[in-house]
C-alpha positions in Angstrom: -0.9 22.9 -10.5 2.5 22.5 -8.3 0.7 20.1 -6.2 -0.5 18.2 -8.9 3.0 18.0 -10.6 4.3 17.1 -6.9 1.7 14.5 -6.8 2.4 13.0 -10.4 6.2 12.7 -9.6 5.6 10.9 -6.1 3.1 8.3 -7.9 6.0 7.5 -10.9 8.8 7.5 -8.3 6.5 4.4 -6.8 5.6 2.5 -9.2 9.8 3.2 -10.8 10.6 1.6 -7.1 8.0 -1.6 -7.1 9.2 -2.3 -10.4 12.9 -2.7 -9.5 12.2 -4.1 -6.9 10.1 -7.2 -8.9 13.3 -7.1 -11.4 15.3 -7.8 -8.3 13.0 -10.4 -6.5 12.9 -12.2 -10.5 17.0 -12.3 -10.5 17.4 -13.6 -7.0 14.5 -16.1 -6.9 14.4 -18.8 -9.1 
C-alpha cells in the first residue's frame, strides 16, 4: 500500500513537471 502511494505520487510529480515544462517551451517559443 505505501509503495503504491509512493509510486502514485512519483508518477503525478512527472507528468506536474512535463507539463510545466511544455507551458514554458509554449511561452518562450513562438
Amino acid at each position: 500500500m505505501h509503495y503504491n502511494l509512493v509510486w502514485f505520487i512519483r508518477k503525478c510529480h512527472i507528468y506536474i513537471y512535463l507539463s510545466n515544462y511544455q507551458i514554458k517551451l509554449q511561452i518562450y517559443l513562438p
